[in-house]
N, C-alpha and C positions, 0 to 999 in steps of 0.2 A: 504494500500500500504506500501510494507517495500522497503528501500533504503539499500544496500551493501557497505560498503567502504571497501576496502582490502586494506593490505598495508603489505611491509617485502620481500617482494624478491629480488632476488638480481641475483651475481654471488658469488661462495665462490668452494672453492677448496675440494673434496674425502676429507670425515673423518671432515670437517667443521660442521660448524651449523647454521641456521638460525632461524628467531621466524615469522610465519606468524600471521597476525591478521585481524579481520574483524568486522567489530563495523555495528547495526542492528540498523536502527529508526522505529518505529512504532511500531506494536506490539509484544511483547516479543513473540519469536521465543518457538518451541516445540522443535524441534531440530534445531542443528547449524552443522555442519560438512563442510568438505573439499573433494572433488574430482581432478583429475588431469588428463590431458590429456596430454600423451609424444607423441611427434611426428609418423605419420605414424600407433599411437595405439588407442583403443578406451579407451572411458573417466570411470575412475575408482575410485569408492569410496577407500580413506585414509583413513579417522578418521570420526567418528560423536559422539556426548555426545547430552542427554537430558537433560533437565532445572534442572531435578533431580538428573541428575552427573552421568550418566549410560553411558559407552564408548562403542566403536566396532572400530575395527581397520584394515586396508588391512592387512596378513599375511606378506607382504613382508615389513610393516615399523615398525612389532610391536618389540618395543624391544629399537626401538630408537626415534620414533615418542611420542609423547606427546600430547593430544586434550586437555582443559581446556576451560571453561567459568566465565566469571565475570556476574553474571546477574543483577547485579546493574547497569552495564555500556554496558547490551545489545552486549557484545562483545566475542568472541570466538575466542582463540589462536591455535598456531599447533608449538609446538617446535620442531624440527627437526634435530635430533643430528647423527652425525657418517653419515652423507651423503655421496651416492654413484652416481657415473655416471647416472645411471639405475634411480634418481630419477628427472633429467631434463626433468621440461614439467613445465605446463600453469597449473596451482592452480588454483583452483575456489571457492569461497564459496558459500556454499549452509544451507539457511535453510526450517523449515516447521513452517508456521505458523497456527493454528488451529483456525478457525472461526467456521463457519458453517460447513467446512470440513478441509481438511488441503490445505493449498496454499502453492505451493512451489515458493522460488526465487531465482536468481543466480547475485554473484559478476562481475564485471568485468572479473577477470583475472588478475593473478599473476605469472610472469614469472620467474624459479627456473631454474638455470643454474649450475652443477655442475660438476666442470672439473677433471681431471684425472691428 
């Protein structure tokens, strides 16, 4: 069983930035990544990085978005720079952990508010 803790969102203002984070207990994670869901849209993969530091990025945040992992501390960041309207919605973390097959889990929920 892996537990999700999120934390980093906020409200910040067009062209701001925030750092989302998300710290994993249990078994080290294969992959870590972030999905979002904006209002009224379906939920779409952002960022994800593997243990071995291999990224992939949505086309609309690449450029300002930032994925990282500390795998010492089971944790997976998303820095967030040059923030637009378009990017207010509900954050998720998401990882896979590989046992017997891969298990997926999901965070809470992190709410990104960026105003105009």
């Amino acid at each position: 069983q892996v537990q999700l803790v999120e934390s980093g969102g906020g409200l910040v203002q067009a062209g701001g930035s925030l750092r989302l984070s998300c710290a994993a207990s249990g078994s080290i994670p294969r992959v870590m990544g972030w999905y979002r869901r904006a209002p009224g849209k379906q939920r779409e993969l952002v960022a994800r990085i593997t243990s071995g530091g291999t990224t992939n990025y949505a086309d609309s945040v690449k450029g300002r978005f930032t994925i990282s992992r500390d795998n010492a501390k089971n944790t997976v960041y998303l820095q967030m720079n040059s923030l637009k309207p378009d990017d207010t919605a509900v954050y998720y973390c998401n990882v896979l952990v590989l046992l017997s097959r891969d298990y997926e889990y999901w965070g809470q929920g992190t709410q990104v508010t960026v105003s105009s």
